[in-house]
N, C-alpha and C positions, 0 to 999 in steps of 0.2 A: 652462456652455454658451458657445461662441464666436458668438457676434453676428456681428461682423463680421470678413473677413479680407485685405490685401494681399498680393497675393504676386508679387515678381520685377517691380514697377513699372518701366519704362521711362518717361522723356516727355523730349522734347528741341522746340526751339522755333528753327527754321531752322537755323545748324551749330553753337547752343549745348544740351549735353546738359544737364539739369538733374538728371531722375532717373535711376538705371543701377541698376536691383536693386535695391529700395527692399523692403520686408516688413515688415507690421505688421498685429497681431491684436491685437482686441480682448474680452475675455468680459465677460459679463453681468454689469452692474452693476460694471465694473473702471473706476476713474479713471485717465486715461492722459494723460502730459505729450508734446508732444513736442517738440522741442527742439532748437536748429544755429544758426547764425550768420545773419546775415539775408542774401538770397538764397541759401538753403540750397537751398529747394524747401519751404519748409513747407508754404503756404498751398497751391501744386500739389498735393501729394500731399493737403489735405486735398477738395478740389473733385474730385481724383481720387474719393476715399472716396465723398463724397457724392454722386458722378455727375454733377456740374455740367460736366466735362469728360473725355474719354475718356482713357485709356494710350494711350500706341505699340505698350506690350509688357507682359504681366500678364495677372492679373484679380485680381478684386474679385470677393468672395462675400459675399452677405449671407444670415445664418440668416432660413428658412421664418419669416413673422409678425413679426420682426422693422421698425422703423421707423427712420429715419436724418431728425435733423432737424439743418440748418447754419446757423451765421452768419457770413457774413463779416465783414471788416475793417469795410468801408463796404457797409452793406447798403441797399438803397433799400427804400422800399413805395410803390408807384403805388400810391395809393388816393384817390379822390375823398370818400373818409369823414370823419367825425370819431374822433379820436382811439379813443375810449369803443368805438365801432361798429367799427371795427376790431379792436380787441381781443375784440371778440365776434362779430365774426365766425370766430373757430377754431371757435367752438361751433355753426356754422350745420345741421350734420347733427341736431344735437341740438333744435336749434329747430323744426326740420322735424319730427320727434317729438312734441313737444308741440304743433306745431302739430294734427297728425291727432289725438294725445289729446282735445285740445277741440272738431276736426267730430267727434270720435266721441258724446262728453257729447253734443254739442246734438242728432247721428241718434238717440241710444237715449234721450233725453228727448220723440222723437215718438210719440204712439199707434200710429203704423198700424207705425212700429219693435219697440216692446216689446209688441204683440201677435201680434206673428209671432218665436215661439220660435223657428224657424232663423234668421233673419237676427240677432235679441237675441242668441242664443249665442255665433253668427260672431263678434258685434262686440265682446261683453264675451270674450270671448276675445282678440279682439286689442287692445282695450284691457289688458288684465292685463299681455300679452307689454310690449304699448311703457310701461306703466307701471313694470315691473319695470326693461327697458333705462333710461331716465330714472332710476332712483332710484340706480340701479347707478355709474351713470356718473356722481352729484351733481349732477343738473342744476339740484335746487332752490336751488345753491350758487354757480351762475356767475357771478350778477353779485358777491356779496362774493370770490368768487377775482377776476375782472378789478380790481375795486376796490382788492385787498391787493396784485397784483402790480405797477398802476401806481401806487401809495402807495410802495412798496420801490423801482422804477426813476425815482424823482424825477418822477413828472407827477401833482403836484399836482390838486386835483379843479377848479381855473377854467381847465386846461386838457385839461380829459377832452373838452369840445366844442367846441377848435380842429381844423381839417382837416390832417389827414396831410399835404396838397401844404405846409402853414402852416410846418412843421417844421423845423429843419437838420440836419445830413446827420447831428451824433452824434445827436439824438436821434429819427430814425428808423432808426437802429442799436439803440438802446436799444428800440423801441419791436418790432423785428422778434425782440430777446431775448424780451420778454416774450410774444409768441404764441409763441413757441417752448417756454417757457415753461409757458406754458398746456396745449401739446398733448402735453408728455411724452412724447416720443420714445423707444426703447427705445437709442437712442446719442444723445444729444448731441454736436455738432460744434462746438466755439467757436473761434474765431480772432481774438484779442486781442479779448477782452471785454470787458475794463477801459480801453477807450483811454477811454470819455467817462462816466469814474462817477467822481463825487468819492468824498470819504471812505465818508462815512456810505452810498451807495448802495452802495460796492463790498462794505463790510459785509455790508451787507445780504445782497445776491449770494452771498456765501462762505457765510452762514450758510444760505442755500436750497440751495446745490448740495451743501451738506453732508448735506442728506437727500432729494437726489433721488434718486426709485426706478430711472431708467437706468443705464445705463454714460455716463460724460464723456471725451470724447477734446478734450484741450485747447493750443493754444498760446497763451503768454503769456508776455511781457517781466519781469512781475511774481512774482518770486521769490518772498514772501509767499501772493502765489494759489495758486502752485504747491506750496510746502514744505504750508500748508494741506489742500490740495486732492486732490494725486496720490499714488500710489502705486507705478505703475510709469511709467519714462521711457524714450520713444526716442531717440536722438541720431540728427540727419541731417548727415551729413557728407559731403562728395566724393558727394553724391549718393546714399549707400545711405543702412541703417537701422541700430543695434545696441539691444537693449533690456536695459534694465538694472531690476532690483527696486528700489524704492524712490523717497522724490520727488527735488525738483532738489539737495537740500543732499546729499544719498545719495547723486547720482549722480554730483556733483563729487567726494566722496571717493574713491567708485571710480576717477572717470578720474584721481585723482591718485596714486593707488595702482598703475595700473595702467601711467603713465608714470613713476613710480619700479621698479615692476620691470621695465619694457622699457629704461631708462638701464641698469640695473644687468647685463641680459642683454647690452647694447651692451657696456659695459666689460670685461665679463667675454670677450665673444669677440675683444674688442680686443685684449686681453690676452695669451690664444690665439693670436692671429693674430700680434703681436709675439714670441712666445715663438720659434714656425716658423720667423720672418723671421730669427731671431737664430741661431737651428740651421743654417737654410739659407745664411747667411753665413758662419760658422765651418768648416764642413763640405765644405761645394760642391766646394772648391778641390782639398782631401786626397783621394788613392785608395783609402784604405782608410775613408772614412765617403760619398762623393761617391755611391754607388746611395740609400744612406739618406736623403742632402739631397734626390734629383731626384725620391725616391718621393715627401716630404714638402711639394716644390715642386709635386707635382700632387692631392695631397692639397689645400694649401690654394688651389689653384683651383678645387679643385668647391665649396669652401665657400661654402655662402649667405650673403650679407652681411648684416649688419643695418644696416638705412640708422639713423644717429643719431635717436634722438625727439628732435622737438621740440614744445614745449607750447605749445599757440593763444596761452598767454599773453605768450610770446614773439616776437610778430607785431605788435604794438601797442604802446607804451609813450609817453607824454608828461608832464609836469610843470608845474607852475601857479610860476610866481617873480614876485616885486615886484620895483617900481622901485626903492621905499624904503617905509620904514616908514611908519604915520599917526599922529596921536597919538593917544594914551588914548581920546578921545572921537571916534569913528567918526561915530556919526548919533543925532540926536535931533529927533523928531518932537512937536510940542507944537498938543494939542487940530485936527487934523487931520478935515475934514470930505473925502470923495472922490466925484466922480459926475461928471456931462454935463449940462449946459444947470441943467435943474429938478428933474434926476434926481441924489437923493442916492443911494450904495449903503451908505457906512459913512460913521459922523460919530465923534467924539471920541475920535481915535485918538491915546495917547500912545507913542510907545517911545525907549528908549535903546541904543544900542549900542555896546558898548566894543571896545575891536583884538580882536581873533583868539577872540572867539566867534564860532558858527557858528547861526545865526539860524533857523528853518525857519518859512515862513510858510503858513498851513492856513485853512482854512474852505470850509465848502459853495460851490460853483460858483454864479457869480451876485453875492458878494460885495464883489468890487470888488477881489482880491488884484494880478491884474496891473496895475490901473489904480494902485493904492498905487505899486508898482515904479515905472511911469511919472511918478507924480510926486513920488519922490525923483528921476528920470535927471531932471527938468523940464520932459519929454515933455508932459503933462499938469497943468494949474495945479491947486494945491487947492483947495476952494470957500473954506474958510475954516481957521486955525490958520499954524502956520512949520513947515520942515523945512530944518533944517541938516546942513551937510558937516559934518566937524571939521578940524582944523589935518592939511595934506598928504596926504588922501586924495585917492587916483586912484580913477574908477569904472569896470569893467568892465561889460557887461551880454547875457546868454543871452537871445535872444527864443524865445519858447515856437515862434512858426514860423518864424523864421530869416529875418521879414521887412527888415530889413537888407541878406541879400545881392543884389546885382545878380543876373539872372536871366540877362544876355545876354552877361555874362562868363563865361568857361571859368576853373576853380577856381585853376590858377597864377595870372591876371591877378585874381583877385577879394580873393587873399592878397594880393600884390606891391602892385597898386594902395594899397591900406591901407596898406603898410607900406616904401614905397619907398626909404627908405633902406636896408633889408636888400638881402644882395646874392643872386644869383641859387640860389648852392649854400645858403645859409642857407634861403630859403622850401622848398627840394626837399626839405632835407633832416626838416623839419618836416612837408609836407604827406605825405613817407614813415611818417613815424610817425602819423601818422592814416592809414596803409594807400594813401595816393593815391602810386601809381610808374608810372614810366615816362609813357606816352602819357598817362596817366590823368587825367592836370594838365591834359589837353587840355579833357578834357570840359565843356559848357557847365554852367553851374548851373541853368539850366532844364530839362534830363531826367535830374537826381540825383533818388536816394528820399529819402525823408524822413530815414531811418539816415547818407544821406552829406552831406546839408547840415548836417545835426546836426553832423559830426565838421566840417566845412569851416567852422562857424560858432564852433568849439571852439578850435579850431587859429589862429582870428585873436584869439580869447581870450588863449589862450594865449602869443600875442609882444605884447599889450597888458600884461603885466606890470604887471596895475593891483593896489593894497593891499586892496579894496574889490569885492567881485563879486554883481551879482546875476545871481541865475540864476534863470529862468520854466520849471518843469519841463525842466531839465536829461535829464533819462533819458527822456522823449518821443525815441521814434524809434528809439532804439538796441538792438541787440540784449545777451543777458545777459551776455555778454563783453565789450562796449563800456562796458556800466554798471561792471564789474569794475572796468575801466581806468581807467575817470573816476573811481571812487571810492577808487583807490589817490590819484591823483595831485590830489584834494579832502583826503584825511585828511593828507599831506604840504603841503597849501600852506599859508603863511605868514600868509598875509592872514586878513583879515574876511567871511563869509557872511551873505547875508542871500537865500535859496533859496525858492521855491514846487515842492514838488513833494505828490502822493500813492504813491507808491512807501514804503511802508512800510518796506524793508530799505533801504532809502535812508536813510530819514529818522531809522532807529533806527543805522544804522552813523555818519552824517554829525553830526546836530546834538547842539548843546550843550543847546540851549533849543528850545521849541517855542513861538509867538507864533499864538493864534486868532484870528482876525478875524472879528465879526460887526456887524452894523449897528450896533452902539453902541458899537464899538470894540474893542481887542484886552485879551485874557485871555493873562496870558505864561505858562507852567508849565518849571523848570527839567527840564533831562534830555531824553531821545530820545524816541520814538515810545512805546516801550512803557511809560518815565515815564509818560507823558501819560494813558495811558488808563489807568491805575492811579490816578492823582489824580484824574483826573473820576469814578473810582468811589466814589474817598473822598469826594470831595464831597457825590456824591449821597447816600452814604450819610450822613455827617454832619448833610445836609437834614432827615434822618429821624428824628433823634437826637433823645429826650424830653429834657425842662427838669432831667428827675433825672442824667442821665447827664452832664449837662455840673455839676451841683454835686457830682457824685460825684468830677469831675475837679479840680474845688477844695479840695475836703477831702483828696485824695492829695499837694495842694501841686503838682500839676507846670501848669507853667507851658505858655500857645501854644506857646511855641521848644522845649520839651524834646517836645511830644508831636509835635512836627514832625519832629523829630532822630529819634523814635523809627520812626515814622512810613517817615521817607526807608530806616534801617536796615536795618527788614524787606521795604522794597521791594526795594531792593538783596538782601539775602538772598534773597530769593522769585523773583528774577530771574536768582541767580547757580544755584537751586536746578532751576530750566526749564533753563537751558542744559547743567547735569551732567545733567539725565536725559535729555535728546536727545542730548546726545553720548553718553550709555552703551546708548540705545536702537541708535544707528547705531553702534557697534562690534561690539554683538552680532548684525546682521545682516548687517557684512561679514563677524565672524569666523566663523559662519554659511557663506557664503557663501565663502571663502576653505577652509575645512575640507572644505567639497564639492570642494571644486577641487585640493584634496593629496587626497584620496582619487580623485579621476579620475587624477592623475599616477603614482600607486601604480600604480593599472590599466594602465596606456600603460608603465608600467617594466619589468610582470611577461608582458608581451608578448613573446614571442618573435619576431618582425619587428623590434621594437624594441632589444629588450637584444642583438639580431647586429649592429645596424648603430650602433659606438661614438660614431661624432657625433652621433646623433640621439639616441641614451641620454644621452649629457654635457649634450647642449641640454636635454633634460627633467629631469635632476637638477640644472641648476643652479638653474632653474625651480623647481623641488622645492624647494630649499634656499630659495633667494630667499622664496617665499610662505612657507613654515614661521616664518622669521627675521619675517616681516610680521607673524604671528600673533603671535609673543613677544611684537613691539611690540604689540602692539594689547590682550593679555592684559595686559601692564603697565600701559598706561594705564586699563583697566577696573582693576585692583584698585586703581589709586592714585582716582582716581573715585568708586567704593564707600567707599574709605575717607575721605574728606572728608565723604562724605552723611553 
């Protein structure tokens, strides 16, 4: 059943159009990504959906009985309540239920009530009704669901009875998820859910929305939430929609697939089109071929051009370089206490860090990770312990908000000033490649979004040319094409990292190492993201291990270090064994998906409209040809795939 539907969206905002034909459906119980560059129109069209604001031109239908619940970005909740009271307040219909259940109890426990058979009947009849509603609905159940769902979005139970007004602004975002939550919508509307959830709550999250009984319509930066989460995705581009089967890693195959065969259909009429040109040149002049050149001259002007593709990824491009190299020894941090005034957050923190590992530093929010950052940059003193540079380290350093740049500077003067010895074409040509042209340099940094102070703050990174960078949630802000870019131009730099982020595809493409931080200091675990959480299973498990099983490990002879070796082997195997079968998952549903689509071309060939009019037959056969040759490839690399499992 379709739940919900968009169709032929318009919305523009004085003489900028945003949406122009925008369409998207949703059915029952479907997880749906949707997806575009930031000021695409996302968040419009999702406030569209949810009726927060009207179209210019469309509608919006929603299926009979159906329910639509949203959240925004920054979602406020005016409430003079406590936390706890809030959250139970979704359930107020319900309370109201039980409240009549009990004046009921206390009418039909009076005499002159249960002596009068019609009024007793009346009343145990509607008791039965609201008792049956009540049981139906779990009412006996509300306060442990309030209790699990603020246990899961990080509020702690000594702050179940602080006041909403008490709050900041992520977490009464968090807090407006969780009544949302609670009331089970028959669509769910999220729009960047994950901006204010550390690790362990964003977990959390995934593993609930994995069995929510709705449909999820979602936007998010977070690749991981997505590849997890969706199923089918929409692209917003130029303002419309296109939907594509599958999640975000699906959808980029396609669109790679499908700007290799629009290059190839390019080349191919180029080709064409040279062939004419070279007829029409030889020919023209001579009387006896000259009617054949001018018929052919007019031939190749009704031809429809194909404007050359270009790939979004070719719109951006930038590069991280050093000044000079550091030595050996980067940073070394010895018994390190961190906090403010009396307020410890972490104490006996050791680390070391050598040139050109890539660092990532984690732990639950509240911990003290960016204040660490601060007092390697010196920002902030340590309570107690050292923290040294090493020999020729330069430090760069990402602030999570980009409080650094001047506000009342326009983005050319914000670079330039920083860096005045560059000359004028050298800042252009750099602030072009973070997407800023023409006029654009004009702009003040005071009405940039967050996505373009990010890049503006990237971009003075990046001609700081330092060996050493830290970076405070880097991918805050950025849309999934920005992350792209920074994360090419992070796996190519030279230097040393030492990164706070929670972006999980991040954190598993980028780091070497993964460093925890908790109050008693950091836990280092070699490897990326999905390392990490493989070793902390081992651990746990390990914890668990009887006193036999460790002398059963003695009598085999094998040593800590070999059962570590062992250990690391089959993670790697087990790692390399997830990646062949999602990539043989997604080749069987584009080849799937590509096989529909030579059997549609078949249909369009044996068309009589089509097979009279020879241009339009050659364009659909080369077409033809093209996705067929795709399929080979794509058959190849499944049997070679199979064959390694």
């Amino acid at each position: 059943m379709i739940l919900v539907t968009a169709s032929h969206i318009h919305k523009s905002y004085g003489t900028e159009t945003i949406l122009r034909d925008a369409t998207l459906t949703v059915q029952e119980r479907e997880r749906v990504a949707l997806v575009g560059p930031n000021g695409a129109g996302k968040s419009t069209l999702l406030k569209i959906i949810a009726g927060e604001i009207p179209p210019d031109e469309g509608d919006i239908h929603i299926a009979k009985e159906a329910t639509v619940g949203y959240l925004a970005q920054h979602a406020d909740v005016p409430s003079s309540r406590t936390v706890y009271e809030e959250m139970r307040s979704v359930y107020e219909d319900l309370f109201a239920i039980e409240k009549r259940m009990r004046e009921l109890e206390e009418q039909m426990s009076r005499p002159e009530i249960y002596g009068n058979e019609t009024k007793f009947t009346a009343m145990t009849e509607e008791y039965a009704r609201l008792t049956q509603t009540f049981t139906d609905r779990n009412g006996y159940a509300v306060d442990a669901k309030v209790r699990s769902i603020l246990h899961g979005l990080d509020f702690p139970e000594e702050m179940h009875n602080r006041t909403v007004q008490s709050l900041s602004g992520g977490q009464k975002t968090r807090l407006a998820l969780g009544k949302l939550l609670l009331l089970q919508p028959s669509l769910l509307i999220l729009d960047e859910p994950t901006n204010y959830l550390d690790m362990r709550t964003l977990t959390w999250l995934e593993e609930y929305l994995k069995t929510y009984p709705g449909a999820l319509l979602l936007v998010s930066h977070d690749r991981y939430f997505l590849d997890t989460l969706t199923e089918v995705t929409y692209e917003l581009e130029a303002g419309s929609t296109r939907r594509y089967t599958g999640n975000y890693s699906s959808y980029l195959e396609q669109k790679a697939a499908e700007l290799e065969a629009r290059i190839k259909r390019y080349e191919q009429q180029q080709a064409e089109i040279a062939r004419i040109e070279d007829f029409i040149r030889r020919n023209i002049a001579r009387a006896t071929t000259s009617k054949r050149a001018q018929s052919r001259r007019k031939m190749l002007e009704k031809i429809e051009r194909i404007e050359r593709p270009v790939s979004n990824q070719d719109k951006a491009h930038f590069s991280f370089t050093i000044n000079r190299p550091s030595g050996n020894d980067v940073l070394v941090i010895d018994g390190v206490a961190i906090g403010y005034g009396d307020k410890v957050l972490a104490k006996s923190i050791h680390l070391k860090i050598q040139r050109g590992e890539r660092v990532a530093l984690i732990g639950p929010n509240g911990t003290g990770k960016s204040t660490l950052l601060k007092a390697i940059l010196g920002q902030v003193p340590p309570l107690e312990g050292t923290i040294k540079l090493g020999t020729h380290v330069t430090v760069g350093y990402y602030s999570q908000e980009q409080e650094d740049l001047n506000v009342s500077k326009t983005i050319l003067n914000e670079v330039w000033d920083t860096f005045p010895q560059l000359d004028h074409t050298r800042i252009r040509t750099v602030l072009g490649n973070f997407l800023f042209s023409g006029d654009e340099v004009q702009k003040p940094i005071s009405v940039l979004s967050g996505g373009e102070r990010a890049r503006v703050a990237l971009a003075k990174l990046m001609l700081l040319e330092a060996n050493f960078m830290l970076l405070d949630e880097p991918t805050n802000h950025l849309d999934l094409l920005s992350k792209e870019v920074l994360e090419v131009a992070l796996d190519e730099y030279p230097g040393t990292l030492l990164f706070i982020s929670h972006d999980r595809y991040f954190l598993n493409r980028i780091a070497t190492r993964i460093v925890e931080l908790g109050p008693d200091g950091l836990t280092s675990y070699l490897g990326n993201y999905d390392d990490y959480i493989e070793k902390k299973q081992e651990l746990e498990e390990a914890a668990s291990l009887q006193p036999q099983d460790s002398a059963a490990n003695k009598e085999n002879g094998e040593s800590a270090d070999d059962r570590e070796r062992k250990r690391q082997e089959e993670r790697i195997a087990k790692r390399e064994a997830k990646k062949r079968a999602e990539r043989i998952r997604a080749i069987e549903e584009e080849i799937h998906r590509l096989e529909e689509h030579i059997q549609a071309l078949e249909r369009d060939l044996c068309n009589p409209d089509i097979f009279s009019d020879p241009e339009r037959a050659r364009e659909i056969n080369n077409e033809y040809e093209s996705v067929k040759e795709r399929v080979g490839t794509l058959y190849d690399e499944w049997e070679k795939l199979l064959g390694e499992g």
